[in-house]
One Martini backbone bead per residue (centre of mass of N, CA, C, O) as a GRO file, in nm:
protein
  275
    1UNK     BB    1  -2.246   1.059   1.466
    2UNK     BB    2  -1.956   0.864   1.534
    3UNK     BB    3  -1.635   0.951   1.459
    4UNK     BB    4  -1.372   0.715   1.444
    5UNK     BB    5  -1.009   0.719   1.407
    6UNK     BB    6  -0.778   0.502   1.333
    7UNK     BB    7  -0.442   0.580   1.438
    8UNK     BB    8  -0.070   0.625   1.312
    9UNK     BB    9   0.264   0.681   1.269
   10UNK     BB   10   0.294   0.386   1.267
   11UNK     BB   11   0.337   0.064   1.140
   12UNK     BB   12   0.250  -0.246   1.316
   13UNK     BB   13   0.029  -0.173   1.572
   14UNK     BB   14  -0.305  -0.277   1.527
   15UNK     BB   15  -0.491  -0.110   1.424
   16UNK     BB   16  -0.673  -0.284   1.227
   17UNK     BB   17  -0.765  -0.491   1.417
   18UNK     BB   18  -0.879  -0.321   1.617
   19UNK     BB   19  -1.102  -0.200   1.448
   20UNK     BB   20  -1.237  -0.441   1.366
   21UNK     BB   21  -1.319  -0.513   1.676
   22UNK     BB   22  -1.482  -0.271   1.755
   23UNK     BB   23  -1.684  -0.296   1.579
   24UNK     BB   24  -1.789  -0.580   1.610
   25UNK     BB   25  -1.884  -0.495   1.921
   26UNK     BB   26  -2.050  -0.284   1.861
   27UNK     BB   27  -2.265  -0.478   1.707
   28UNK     BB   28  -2.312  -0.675   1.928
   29UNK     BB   29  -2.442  -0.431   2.109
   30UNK     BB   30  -2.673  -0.315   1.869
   31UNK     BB   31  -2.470  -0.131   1.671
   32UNK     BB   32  -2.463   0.082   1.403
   33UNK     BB   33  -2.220  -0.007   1.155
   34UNK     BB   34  -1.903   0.151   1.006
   35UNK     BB   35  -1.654   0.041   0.785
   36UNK     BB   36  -1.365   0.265   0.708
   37UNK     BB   37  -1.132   0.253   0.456
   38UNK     BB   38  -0.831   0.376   0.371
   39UNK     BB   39  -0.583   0.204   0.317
   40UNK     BB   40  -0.385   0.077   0.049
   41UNK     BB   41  -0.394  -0.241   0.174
   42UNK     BB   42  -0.693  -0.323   0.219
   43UNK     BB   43  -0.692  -0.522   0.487
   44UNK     BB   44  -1.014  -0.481   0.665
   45UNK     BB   45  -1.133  -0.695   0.453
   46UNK     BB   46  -1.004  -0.965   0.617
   47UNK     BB   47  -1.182  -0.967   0.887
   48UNK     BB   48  -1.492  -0.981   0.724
   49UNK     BB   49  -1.471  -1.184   0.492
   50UNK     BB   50  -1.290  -1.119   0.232
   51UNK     BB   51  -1.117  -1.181  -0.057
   52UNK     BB   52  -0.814  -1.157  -0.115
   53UNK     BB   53  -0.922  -1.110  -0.486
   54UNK     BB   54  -1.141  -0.847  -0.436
   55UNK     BB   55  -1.117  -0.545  -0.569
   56UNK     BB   56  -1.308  -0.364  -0.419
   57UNK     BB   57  -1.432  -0.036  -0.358
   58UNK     BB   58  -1.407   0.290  -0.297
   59UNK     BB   59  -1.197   0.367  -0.482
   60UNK     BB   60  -1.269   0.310  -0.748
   61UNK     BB   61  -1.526   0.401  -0.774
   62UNK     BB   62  -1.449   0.700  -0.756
   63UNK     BB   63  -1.263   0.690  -1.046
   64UNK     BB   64  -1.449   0.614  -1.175
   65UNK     BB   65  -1.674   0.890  -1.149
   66UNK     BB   66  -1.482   1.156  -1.229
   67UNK     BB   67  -1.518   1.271  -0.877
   68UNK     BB   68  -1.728   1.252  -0.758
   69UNK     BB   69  -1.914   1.172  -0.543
   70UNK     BB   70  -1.979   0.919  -0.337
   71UNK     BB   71  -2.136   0.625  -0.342
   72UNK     BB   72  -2.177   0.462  -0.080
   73UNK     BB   73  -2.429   0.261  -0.047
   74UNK     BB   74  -2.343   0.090  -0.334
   75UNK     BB   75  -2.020   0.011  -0.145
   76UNK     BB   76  -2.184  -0.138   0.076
   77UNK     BB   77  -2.109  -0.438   0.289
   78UNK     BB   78  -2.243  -0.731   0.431
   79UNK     BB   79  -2.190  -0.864   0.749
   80UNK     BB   80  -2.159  -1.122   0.972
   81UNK     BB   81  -2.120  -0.915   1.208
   82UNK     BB   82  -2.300  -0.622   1.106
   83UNK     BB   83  -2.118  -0.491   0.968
   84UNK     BB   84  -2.046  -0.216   0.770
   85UNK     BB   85  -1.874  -0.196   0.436
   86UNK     BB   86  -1.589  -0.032   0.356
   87UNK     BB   87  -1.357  -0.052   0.131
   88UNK     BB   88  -1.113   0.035  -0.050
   89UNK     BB   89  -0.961  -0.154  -0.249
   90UNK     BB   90  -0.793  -0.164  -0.535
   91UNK     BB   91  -0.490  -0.031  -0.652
   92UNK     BB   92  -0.227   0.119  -0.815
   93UNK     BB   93   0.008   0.332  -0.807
   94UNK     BB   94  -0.128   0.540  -0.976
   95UNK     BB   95  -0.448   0.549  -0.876
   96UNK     BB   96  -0.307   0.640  -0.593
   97UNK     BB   97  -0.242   0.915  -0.697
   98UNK     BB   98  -0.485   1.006  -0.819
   99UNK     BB   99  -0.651   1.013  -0.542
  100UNK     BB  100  -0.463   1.211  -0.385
  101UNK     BB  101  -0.468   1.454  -0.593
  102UNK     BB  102  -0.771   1.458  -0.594
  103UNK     BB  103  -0.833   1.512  -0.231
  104UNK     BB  104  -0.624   1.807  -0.272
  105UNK     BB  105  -0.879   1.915  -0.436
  106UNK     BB  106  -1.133   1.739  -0.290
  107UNK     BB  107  -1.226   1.674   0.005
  108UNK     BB  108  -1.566   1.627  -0.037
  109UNK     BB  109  -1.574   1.357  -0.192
  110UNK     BB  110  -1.540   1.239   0.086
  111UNK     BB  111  -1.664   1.383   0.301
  112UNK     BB  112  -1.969   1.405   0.229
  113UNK     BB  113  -2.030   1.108   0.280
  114UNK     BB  114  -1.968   1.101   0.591
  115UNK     BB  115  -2.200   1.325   0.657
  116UNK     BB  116  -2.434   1.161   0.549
  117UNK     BB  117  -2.335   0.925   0.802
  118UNK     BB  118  -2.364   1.108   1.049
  119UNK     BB  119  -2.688   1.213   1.043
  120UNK     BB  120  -2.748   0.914   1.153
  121UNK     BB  121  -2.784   0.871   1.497
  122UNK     BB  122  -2.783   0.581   1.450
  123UNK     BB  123  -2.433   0.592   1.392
  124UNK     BB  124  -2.123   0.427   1.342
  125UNK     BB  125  -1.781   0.534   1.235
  126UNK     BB  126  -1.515   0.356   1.141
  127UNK     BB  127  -1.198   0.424   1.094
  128UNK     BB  128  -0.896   0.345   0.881
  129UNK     BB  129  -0.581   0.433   0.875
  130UNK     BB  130  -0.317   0.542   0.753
  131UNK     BB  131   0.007   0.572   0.826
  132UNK     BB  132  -0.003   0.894   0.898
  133UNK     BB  133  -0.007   1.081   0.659
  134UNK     BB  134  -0.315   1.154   0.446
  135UNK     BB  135  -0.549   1.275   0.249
  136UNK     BB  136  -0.810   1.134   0.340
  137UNK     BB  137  -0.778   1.194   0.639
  138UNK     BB  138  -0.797   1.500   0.624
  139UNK     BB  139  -1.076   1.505   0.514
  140UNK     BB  140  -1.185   1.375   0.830
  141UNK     BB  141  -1.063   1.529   1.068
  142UNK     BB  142  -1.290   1.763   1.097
  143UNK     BB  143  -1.500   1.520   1.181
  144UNK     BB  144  -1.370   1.392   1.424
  145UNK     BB  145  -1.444   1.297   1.751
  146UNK     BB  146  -1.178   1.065   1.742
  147UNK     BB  147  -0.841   0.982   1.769
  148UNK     BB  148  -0.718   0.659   1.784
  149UNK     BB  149  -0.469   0.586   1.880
  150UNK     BB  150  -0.210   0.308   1.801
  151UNK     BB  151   0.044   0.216   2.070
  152UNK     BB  152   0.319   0.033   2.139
  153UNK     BB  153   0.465  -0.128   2.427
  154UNK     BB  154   0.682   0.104   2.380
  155UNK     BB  155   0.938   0.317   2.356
  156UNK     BB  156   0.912   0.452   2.073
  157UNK     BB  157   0.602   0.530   2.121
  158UNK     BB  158   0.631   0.701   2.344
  159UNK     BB  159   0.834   0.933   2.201
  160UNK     BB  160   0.565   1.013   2.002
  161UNK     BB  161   0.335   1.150   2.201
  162UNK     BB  162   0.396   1.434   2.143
  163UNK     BB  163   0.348   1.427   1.803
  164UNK     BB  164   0.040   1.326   1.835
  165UNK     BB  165  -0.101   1.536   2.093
  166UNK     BB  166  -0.178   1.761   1.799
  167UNK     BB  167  -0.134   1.585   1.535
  168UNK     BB  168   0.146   1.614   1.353
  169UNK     BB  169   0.169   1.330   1.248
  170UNK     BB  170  -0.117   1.426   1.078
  171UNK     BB  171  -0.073   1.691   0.937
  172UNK     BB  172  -0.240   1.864   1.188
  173UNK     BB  173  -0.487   2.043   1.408
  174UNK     BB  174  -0.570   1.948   1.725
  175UNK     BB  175  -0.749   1.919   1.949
  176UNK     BB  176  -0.690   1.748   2.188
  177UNK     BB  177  -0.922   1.561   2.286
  178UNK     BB  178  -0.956   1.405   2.014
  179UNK     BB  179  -0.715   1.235   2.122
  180UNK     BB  180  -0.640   0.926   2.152
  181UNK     BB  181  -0.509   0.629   2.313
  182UNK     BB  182  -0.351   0.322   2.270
  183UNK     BB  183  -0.198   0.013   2.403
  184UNK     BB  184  -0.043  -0.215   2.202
  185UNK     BB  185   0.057  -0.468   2.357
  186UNK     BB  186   0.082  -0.563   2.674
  187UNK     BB  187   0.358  -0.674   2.905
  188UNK     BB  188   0.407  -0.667   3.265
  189UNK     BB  189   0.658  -0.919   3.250
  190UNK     BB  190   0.834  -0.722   3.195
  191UNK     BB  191   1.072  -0.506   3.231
  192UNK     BB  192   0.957  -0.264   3.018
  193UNK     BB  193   0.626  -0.260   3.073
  194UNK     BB  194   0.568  -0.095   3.331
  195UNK     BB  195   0.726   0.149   3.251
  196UNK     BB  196   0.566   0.217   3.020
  197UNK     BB  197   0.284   0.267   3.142
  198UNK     BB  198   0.373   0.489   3.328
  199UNK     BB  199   0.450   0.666   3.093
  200UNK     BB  200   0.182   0.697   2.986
  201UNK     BB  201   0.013   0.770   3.200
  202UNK     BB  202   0.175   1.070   3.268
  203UNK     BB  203   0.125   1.205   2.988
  204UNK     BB  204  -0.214   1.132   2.923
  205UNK     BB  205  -0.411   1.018   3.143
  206UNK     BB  206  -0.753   1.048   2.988
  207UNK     BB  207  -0.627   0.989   2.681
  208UNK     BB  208  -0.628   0.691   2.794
  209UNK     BB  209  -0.833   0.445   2.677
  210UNK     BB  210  -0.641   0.170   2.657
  211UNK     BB  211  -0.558  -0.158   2.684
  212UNK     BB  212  -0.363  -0.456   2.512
  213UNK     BB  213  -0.292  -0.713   2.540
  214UNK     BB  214  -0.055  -0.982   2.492
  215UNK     BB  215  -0.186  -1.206   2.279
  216UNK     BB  216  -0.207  -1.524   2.090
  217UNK     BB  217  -0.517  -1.499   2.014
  218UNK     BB  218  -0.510  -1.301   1.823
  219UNK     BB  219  -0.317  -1.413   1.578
  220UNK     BB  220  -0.524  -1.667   1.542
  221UNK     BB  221  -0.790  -1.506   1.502
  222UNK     BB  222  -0.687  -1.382   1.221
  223UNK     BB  223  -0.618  -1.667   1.086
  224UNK     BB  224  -0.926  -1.739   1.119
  225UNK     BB  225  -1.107  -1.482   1.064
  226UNK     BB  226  -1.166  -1.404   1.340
  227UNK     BB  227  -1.295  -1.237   1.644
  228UNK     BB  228  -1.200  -1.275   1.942
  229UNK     BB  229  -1.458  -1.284   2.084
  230UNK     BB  230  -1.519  -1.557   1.943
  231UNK     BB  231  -1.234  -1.747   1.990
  232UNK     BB  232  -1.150  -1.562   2.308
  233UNK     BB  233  -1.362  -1.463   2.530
  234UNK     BB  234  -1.160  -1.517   2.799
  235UNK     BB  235  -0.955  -1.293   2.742
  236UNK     BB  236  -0.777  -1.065   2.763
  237UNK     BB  237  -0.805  -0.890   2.499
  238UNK     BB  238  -1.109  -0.911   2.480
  239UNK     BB  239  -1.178  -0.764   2.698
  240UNK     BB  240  -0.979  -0.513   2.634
  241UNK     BB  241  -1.201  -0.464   2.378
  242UNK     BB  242  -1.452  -0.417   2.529
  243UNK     BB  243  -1.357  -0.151   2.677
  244UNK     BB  244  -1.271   0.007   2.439
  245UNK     BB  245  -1.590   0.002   2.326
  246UNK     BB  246  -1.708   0.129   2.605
  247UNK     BB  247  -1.532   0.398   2.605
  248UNK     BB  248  -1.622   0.503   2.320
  249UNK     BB  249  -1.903   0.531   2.355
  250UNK     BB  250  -1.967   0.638   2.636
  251UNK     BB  251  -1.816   0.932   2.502
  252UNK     BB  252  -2.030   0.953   2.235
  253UNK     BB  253  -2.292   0.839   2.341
  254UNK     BB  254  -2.577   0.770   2.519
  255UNK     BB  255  -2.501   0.451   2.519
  256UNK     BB  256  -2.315   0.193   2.638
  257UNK     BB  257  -2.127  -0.048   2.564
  258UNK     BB  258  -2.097  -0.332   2.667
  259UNK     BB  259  -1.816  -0.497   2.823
  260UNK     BB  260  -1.966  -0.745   2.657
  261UNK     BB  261  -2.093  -0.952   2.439
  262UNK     BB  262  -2.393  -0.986   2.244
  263UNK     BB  263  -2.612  -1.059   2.059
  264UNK     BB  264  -2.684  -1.021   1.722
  265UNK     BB  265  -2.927  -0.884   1.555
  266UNK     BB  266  -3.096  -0.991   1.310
  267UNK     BB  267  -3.181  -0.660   1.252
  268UNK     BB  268  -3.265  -0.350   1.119
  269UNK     BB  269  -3.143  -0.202   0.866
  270UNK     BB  270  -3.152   0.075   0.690
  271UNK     BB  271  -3.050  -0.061   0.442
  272UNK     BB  272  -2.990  -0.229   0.119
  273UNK     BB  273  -2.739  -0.463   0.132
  274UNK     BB  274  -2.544  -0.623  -0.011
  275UNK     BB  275  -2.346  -0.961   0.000
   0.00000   0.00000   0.00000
């Protein structure tokens, strides 16, 4: 099934909030999702209600095992949102070198884990990647369906989208197709938000998957430790991060997911996952 990394040239961009929506999105659609950080900030457990002295994660665990593949499915935790969660967890400067120094011999100890989470059929797999190039991602792009960068709807960002749009800002060579791209934070009622749109639309044409609108309750709703579309079902970014779960999901899966969040589903999980 499919495996969605999102993706930034530069950080600051809200890429880890986008992920961690859509995921939530797409589980109250009724998909089973795993979300899966690879960022050293290990930041997209704190979207899931993870508390922020947890240091858990699917790191610390990898380098614990010295070097085998990832035990993945002993690191997975059931969130209240219905998403699987892989945690990056917490590592010192010291084994955060170690861990990218064994991925750069042995790209399969990450790949390999996350082959035999794709090979399950109704599973969507979101990846949190760091900004730029990074050993973790490096291993996962070879398997990615789609690329989804995501870039704020300012001049800085449009001039990045050359660099970005064969893969090079990822230190990777990508076929165009997989690489889409998302504008967040897009305001048209300033003067220069309508140019920055023009000029998306104009460089990616189908492959702008979608944007986000500059709304404060994105904001209020990270501080609340809530998800949009639970917050503020009604607002301009709910939406647009609805229809951007929905066209993510209509062009890899069999079946798209609704608009707008529907109930999510009592049951259903395939593994038994600790809470």
């Amino acid at each position: 099934m499919p495996l969605l990394c999102f993706a930034s040239p530069k950080g600051g961009v809200g890429k880890t909030t986008l992920a961690a929506n859509v995921a939530a999105t797409l589980a109250a659609a009724g998909a089973r999702v795993i979300a899966l950080d690879l960022d050293p900030q290990n930041a997209l457990r704190l979207h899931f209600g993870v508390r922020l002295g947890d240091p858990q994660g699917w790191a610390p665990a990898l380098l614990a095992d010295a070097g085998r593949a990832l035990n993945w499915r002993a690191a997975l935790r059931r969130t209240q949102s219905g998403v699987l969660l892989l945690a990056h967890g917490s590592l010192d400067s010291g084994a955060a070198l170690t861990l990218a120094m064994a991925l750069a011999r042995r790209a399969d100890i990450l790949a390999e884990p996350v082959r035999e989470m794709l090979a399950d059929p109704g599973l969507v797999v979101i990846v949190d990647s760091p900004p730029g190039p990074s050993q973790a991602l490096a291993a996962l792009l070879p398997l990615a369906d789609r690329v989804v960068t995501v870039l704020l709807a300012d001049a800085t960002s449009v001039s990045l989208i050359p660099a970005v749009r064969d893969g090079a800002a990822y230190g990777a060579d990508l076929p165009p197709a997989a690489v889409g791209f998302v504008l967040n934070q897009v305001d048209l009622r300033t003067r220069l938000g309508p140019s920055v749109m023009e000029a998306a639309r104009r460089h990616l044409g189908a492959r702008l998957l979608g944007q986000v609108y500059r709304d404060e309750n994105v904001a209020e709703a990270v501080a609340a430790q809530r998800f949009v579309a639970d917050y503020a079902p009604a607002s301009r970014a709910a939406v647009d991060i609805a229809l951007l779960a929905r066209t993510l999901a209509g062009g890899l899966c069999e079946g798209a997911a609704p608009a707008a969040p529907v109930p999510r589903p009592a049951a259903g999980l395939a593994w038994g996952v600790p809470a």
